[in-house]
N, C-alpha and C positions, 0 to 999 in steps of 0.2 A: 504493500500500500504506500502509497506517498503522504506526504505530511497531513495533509486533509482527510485520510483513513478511505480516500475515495482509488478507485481499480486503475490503473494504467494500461497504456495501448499495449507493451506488450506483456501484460496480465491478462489482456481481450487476445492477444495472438494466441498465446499460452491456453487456454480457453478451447481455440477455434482450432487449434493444432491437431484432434484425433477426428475431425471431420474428413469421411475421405466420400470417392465417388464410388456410387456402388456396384460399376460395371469393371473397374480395372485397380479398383483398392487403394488408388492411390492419393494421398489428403488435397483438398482443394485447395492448401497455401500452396502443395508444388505445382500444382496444376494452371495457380496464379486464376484459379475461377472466383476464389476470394481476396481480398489485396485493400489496400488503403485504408484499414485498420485504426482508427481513433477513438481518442474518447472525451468527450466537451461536457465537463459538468456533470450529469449524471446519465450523458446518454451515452451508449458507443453506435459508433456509427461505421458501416465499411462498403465498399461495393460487390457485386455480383455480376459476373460475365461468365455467361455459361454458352458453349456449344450448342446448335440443332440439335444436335444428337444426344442433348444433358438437358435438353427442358424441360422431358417429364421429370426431374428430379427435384427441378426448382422449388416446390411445396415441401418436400421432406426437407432439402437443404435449409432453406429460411428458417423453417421450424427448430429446428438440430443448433441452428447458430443462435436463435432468440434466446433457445433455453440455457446455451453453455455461456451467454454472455451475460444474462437473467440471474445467473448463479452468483457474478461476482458482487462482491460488497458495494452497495452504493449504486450499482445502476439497476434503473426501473426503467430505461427505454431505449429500444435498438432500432436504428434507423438502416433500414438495404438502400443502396443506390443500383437501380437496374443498369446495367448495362451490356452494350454488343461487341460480339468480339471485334476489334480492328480489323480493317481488309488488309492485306499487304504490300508493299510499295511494289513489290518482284517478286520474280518467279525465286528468289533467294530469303525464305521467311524463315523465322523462328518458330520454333515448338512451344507448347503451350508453357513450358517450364520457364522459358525467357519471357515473361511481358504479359503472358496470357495473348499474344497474337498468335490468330490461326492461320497457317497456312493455306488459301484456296487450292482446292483438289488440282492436276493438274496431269493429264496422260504422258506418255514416254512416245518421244516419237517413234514411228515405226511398228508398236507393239498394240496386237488389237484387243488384248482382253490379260487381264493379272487375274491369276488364281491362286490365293494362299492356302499351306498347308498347318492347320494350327492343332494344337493339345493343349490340354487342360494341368498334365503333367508330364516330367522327362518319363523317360524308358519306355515309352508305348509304341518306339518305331516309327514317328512322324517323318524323323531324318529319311527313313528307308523308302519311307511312303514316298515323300516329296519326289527322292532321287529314280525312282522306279517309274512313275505316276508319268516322269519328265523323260524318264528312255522308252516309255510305253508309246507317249505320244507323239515323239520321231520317229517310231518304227511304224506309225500311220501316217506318215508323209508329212507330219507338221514340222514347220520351224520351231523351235520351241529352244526357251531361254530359262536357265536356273539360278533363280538368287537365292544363298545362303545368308539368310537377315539372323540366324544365329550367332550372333557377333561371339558370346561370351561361349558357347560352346559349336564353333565349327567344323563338323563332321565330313559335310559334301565332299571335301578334294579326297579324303582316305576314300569313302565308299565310290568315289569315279577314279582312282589311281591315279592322281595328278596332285598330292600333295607334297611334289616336291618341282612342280611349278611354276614360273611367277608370271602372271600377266604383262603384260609389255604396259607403259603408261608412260605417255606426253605431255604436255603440257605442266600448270602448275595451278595452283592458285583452285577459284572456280572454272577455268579455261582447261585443268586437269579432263585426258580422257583415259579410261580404264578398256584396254583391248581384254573381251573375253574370252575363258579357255574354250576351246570346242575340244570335248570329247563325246563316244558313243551318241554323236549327231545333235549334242547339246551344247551351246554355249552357257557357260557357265563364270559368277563370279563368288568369292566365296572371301571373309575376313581373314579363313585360315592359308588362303594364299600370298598372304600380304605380312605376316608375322613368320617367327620364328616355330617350330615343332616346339610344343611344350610350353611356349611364350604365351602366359597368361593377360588374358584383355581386361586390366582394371581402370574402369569409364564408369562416372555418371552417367545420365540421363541426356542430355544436351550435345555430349561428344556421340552416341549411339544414336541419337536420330540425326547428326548429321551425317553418318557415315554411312547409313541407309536411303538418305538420300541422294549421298552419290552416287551409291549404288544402282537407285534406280534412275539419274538423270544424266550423270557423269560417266557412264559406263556407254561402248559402242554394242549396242545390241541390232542396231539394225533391222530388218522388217523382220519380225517373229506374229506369227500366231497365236503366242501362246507365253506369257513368260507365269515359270510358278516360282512360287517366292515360300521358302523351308522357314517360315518363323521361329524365334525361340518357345520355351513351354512358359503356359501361366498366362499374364494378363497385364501385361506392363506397358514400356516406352516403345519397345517393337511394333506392337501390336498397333499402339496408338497413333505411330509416327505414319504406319503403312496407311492406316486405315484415313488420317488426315489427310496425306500425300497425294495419292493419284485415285482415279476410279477406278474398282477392280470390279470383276465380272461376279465373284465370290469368294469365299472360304468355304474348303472342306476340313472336318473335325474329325482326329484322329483320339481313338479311345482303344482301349484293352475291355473285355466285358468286366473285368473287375470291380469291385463298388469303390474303392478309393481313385480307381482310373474315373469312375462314371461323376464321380463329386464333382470331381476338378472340373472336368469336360462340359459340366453343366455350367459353370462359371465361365469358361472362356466361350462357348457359345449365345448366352445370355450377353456378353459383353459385346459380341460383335452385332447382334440384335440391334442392340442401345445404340452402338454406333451408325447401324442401319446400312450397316453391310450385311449382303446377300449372303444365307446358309447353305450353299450346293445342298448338302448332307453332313452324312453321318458315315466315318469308316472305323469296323471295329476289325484293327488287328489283332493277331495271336489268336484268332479265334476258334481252333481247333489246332490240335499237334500230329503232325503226320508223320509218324519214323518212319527212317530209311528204309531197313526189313522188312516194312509193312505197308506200303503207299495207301494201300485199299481200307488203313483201319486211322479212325478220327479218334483223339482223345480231347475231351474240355476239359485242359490243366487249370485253366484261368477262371472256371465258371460258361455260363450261357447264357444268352439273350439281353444284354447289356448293352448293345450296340442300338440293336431293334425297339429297345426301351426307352432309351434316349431319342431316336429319332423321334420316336410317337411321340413323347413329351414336347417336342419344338414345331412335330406338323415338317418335319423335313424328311426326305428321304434317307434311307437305309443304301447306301450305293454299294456298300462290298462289305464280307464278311474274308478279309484276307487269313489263311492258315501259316500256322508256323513249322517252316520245315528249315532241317540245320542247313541247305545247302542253300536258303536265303542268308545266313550270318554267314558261311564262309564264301560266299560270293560276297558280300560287300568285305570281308577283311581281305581279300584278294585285289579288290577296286577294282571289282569288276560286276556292276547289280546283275540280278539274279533272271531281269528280264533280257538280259543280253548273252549273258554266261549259259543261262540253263532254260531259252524260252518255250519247250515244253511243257516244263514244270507246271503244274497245278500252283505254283504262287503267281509264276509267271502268266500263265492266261488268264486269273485274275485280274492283276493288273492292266492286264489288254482289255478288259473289260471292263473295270473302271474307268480306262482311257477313252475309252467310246462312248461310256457312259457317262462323263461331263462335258463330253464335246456334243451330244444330244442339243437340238436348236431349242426344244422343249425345255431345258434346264438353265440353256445360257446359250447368252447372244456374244454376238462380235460385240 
């Protein structure tokens, strides 16, 4: 308290500090949707700038701040100032964490539709998804282009044998261009091409969506069809940066049928809702175990029907139920996926059919 026993601004910050958003968990001081935080006598006062995509929240939010500002000693009245995000001066904006300015959406030239692959938790095999998902659909004659947006855990180059690398790059500054790898008929870019083996990526928020932004703006990808972008797991700045960044066609959700896989998945699917980005579906990997000895015999190590459960709960489709067989893990630790290595396989013509089955005009457009 200060001399007068009356609450200070940042006694109101302190306060407002465990407010988060309830699509990506993360508090509205970083998100900068709450900001200019005062206190005049016995009011506090601050503003509110929320995203499209955060206005149904706006009721709970005000409420949540009234009450935690309500609490402190001495103030009986909270003043909100509405406000809209900023537009940007350039195609070069900050994320919400800088200013609370939104970047306007913005396509990549050449590229006619983004599909993210997203989970709710690590170890469900998204990586695997993404990289298969993406050599399934060059082997149907698309262009098709791989961004590894897992900044802090980059897998792609190991499971496409190219993580020893390095993409060619000109320029400097924002005039930087990132030439991508092409392998197994995908161009690909990836963070773990750009670091050292074992070189741990420790970034805030603000250095990780800029560097997904080059990804998707500063990189030469050229006329693609198809670019799928391997998110990290969870509900964070990845997630948020992508989904600000450019218009994408959709996200598919990668789950295990497990019930701690199925939690998670509900949270990163609800988020991307919020954001009002499209839910292709639903893909539950692991979903049966096929030994080698035994091709003909299924086991549900993981559980069953957890994929199909989830869909039905969001009204989206169920698009693949993919099985676990060992020569899917020892094709990607070969770097070489499994749809290319072994495309007989029962993982393999899955994913062929997955492939055709988000390229569907019924599910998604150019």
């Amino acid at each position: 308290m200060n001399a007068e026993g009356m609450a200070t601004a940042d006694q109101a910050l302190e306060a407002l500090t465990p407010l988060q958003d309830a699509g990506s968990g993360r508090t509205l001081l970083d998100l900068a949707w709450i900001s200019q935080v005062r206190v005049a006598a016995n009011r506090a006062v601050f503003r509110l700038t929320l995203p499209g995509y955060a206005t149904s929240q706006r009721e709970r939010i005000a409420a949540d701040a009234r009450k935690a500002l309500l609490s402190l000693d001495g103030i009986d009245d909270v003043q909100i100032e509405l406000s809209q995000p900023e537009a940007p001066d350039s195609g070069h904006s900050h994320g919400p964490a800088s200013g609370g300015q939104l970047p306007a959406q913005k396509g990549i030239p050449g590229v006619k539709r983004v599909i993210a692959v997203s989970s709710g938790k690590g170890g469900v095999g998204k990586s695997t998804v993404a990289v298969n998902l993406a050599c399934a659909m060059a082997r149907l004659g698309l262009k098709v282009g791989l961004l590894d947006a897992d900044i802090y855990g980059p897998n792609v180059p190991t499971m496409l044998g190219v993580a020893d690398r390095t993409p060619e790059v000109r320029g400097s500054g924002d005039q930087q261009i990132l030439t991508p790898i092409e392998v197994c008929g995908v161009a690909m870019v990836s963070m773990g091409l750009l670091i050292q083996e074992n070189q741990p990526v420790v970034w805030r928020g603000p250095m990780l969506n800029g560097i997904i932004r080059q990804f998707l703006y500063q990189v030469e990808w050229g006329d693609r069809d198809v670019l799928v972008v391997d998110l990290p797991p969870g509900t964070g700045d990845a997630q948020l940066t992508l989904a600000q960044a450019v218009p994408m066609a959709g996200v598919v959700i990668v789950t295990t049928p497990q019930k701690v896989s199925l939690q998670d998945a509900r949270r990163g699917l609800a988020m991307f809702l919020q954001m009002g980005v499209s839910v292709l579906g639903v893909i539950e990997n692991m979903s049966v175990f096929i030994p080698p000895d035994r091709p003909d015999a299924r086991y549900a190590i993981f559980g069953s029907g957890g994929g199909a459960e989830l869909a039905g709960e969001a009204g989206v489709p169920l698009l693949a139920q993919l099985p676990l067989e060992l020569q899917v893990v020892e094709a990607g630790d070969r770097g070489l996926p499994v749809v290319v290595a072994q495309p007989q396989s029962t993982t393999a013509q899955a994913f062929m059919a997955l492939a055709e089955a988000l390229l569907l005009p019924s599910l998604i457009q150019a």
